[in-house]
C-alpha positions as CSV (number, residue, x, y, z in Angstrom):
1,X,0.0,0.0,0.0
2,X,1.5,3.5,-0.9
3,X,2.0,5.8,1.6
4,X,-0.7,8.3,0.4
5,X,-3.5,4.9,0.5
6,X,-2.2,4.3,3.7
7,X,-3.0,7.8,4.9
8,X,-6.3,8.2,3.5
9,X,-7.0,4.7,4.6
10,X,-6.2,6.0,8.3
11,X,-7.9,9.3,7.9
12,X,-11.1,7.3,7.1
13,X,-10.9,5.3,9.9
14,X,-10.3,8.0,12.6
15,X,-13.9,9.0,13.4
16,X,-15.0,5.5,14.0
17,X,-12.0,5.1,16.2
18,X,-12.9,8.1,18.3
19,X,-17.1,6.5,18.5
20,X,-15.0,2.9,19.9
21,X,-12.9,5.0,22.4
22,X,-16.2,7.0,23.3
23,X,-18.5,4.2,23.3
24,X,-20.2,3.8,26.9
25,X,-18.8,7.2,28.4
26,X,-21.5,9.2,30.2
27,X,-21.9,11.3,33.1
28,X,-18.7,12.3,35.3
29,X,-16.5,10.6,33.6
30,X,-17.0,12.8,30.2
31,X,-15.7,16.3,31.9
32,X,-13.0,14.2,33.9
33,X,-9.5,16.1,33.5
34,X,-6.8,13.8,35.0
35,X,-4.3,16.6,35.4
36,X,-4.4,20.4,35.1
37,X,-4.2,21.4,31.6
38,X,-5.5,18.5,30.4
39,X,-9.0,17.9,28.2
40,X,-11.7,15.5,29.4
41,X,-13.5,13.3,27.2
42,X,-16.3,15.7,26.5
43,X,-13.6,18.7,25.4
44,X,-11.5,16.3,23.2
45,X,-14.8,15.4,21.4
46,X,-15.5,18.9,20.7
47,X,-12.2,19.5,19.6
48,X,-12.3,17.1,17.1
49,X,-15.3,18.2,15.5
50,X,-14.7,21.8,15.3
51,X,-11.5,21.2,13.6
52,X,-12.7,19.1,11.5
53,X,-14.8,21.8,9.9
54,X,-11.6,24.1,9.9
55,X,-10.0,21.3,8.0
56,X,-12.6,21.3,5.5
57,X,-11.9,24.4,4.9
58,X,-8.4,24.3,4.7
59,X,-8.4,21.5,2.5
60,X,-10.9,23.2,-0.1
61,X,-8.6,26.0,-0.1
62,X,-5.3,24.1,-0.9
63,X,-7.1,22.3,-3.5
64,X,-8.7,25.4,-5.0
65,X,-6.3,28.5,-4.7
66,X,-2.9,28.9,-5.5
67,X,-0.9,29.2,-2.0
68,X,-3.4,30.5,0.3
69,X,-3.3,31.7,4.2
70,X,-4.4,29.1,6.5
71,X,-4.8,30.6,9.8
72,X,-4.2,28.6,12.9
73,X,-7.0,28.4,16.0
74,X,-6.5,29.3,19.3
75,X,-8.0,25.6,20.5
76,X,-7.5,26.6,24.3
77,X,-9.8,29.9,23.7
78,X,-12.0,27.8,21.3
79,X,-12.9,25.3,24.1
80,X,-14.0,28.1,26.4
81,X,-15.8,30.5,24.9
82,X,-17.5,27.9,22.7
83,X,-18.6,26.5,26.0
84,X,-17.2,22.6,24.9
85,X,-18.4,21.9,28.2
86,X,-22.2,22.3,27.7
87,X,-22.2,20.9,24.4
88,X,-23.6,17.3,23.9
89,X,-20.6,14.6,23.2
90,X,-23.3,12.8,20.7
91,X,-23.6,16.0,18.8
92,X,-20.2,16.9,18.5
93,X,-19.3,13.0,17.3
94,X,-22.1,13.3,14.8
95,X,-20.8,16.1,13.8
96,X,-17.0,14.7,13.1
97,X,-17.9,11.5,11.4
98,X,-20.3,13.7,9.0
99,X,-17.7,16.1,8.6
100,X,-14.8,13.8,8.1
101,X,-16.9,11.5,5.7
102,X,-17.3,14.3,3.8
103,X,-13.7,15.5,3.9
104,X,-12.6,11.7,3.0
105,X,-15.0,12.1,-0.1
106,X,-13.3,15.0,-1.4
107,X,-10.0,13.3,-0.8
108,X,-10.3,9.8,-2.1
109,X,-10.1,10.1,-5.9
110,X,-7.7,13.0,-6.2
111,X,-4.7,12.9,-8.3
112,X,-1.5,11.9,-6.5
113,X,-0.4,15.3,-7.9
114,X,-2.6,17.3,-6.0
115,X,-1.8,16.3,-2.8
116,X,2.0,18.4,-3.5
117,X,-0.5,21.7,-3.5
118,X,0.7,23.8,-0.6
119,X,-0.8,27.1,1.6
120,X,1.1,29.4,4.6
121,X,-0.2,28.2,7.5
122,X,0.3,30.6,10.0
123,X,2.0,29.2,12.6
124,X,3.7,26.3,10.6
125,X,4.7,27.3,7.1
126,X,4.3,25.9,4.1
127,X,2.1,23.0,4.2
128,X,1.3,20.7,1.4
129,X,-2.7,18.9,1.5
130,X,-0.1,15.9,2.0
131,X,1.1,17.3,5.3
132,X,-2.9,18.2,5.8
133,X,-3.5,14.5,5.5
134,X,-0.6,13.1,7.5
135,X,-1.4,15.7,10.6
136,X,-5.2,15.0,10.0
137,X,-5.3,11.2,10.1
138,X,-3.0,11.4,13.0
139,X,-4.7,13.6,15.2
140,X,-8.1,11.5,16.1
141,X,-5.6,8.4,17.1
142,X,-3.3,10.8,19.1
143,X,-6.7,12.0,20.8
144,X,-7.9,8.5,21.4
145,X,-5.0,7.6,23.3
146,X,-5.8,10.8,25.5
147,X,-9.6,9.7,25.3
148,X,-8.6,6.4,27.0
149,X,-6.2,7.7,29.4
150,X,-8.7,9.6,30.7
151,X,-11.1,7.2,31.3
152,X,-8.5,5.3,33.0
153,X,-7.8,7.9,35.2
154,X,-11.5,8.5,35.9
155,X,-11.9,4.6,36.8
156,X,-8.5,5.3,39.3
157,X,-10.1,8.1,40.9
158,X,-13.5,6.3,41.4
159,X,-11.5,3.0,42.8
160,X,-9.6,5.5,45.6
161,X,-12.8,7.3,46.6
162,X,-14.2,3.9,47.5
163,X,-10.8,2.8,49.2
164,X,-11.3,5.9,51.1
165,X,-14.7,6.2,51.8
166,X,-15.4,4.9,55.8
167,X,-17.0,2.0,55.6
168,X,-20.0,0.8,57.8
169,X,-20.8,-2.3,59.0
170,X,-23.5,-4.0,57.8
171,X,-25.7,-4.9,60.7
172,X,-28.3,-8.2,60.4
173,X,-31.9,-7.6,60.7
174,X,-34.1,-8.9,63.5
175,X,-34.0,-8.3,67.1
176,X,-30.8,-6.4,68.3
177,X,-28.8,-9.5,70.6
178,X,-27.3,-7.8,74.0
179,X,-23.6,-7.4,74.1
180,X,-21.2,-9.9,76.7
181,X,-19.4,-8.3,79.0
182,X,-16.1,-8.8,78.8
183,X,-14.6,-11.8,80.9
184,X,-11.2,-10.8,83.0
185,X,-8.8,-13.6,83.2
């Protein structure tokens, strides 16, 4: 398989990877941030699908124009003031598999030729719709290992808050039985 099959064939795959990685998350464990700094399930999500429709922009424009500006996103001020942590996680994986499908689509059947198109991204240059597809298919599997780390860190959390909670003894039903005094030797 050539490298450029190999990418697209990874790029297809990376919403359906993210829906696995997701699959069964609800509740706590979907705003969970296992360190400062770090995204929970629900923010990754929502980070995916938002730059997924920045990518399909970026991609029409390589395609299309000769050399244009792609501008990079501030994904830190993104999260926040687009309120990631309201949004529905179902929504915002409907809307990455949709939107990558669709980018995929456009990609497929392109000639190997158009893929050494380039544009100025802001922040890193010159950047061929290769380079798109190399950064593109590997950022939902770089996200899934963060998507499972944090579950795995929500799970560790849970398991020490039970290890820590004081437990009380059960005590049997019925009549309560009068305690022995103690015997002295």
């Amino acid at each position: 398989m050539s490298e450029l099959a190999d990418l697209l064939e990874r790029f297809r795959r990376g919403a359906e990877l993210v829906a696995v990685a997701t699959t069964g998350a609800a509740g706590p464990v979907l705003d969970f941030r296992r360190a400062e700094g770090k995204w929970g399930v629900r923010t990754i999500v929502c980070h995916l699908a938002d730059t997924e429709v920045v990518l399909s922009m970026r991609l029409r424009q390589v395609i299309a124009e000769d050399n244009p500006v792609l501008p990079a996103i501030e994904q830190d001020a993104w999260a926040e003031r687009l309120d990631y942590s309201t949004r529905k996680l179902s929504h915002a994986l409907d809307t990455f598999r949709r939107t990558r499908a669709e980018n995929y689509e456009l990609l497929k059947d392109l000639p190997a030729e158009t893929f050494a198109r380039t544009g100025q991204h802001s922040k890193r240059g010159t950047i061929t719709l290769l380079d798109l597809l190399r950064i593109f298919a590997e950022h939902p599997e770089k996200h899934v290992q963060q998507i499972h780390a944090a579950r795995a860190a929500f799970k560790e959390f849970k398991a020490a808050q039970s290890a820590s909670a004081p437990v009380t003894p059960a005590t049997p039903a019925g009549p309560a039985t009068p305690a022995t005094p103690a015997t002295s030797a």
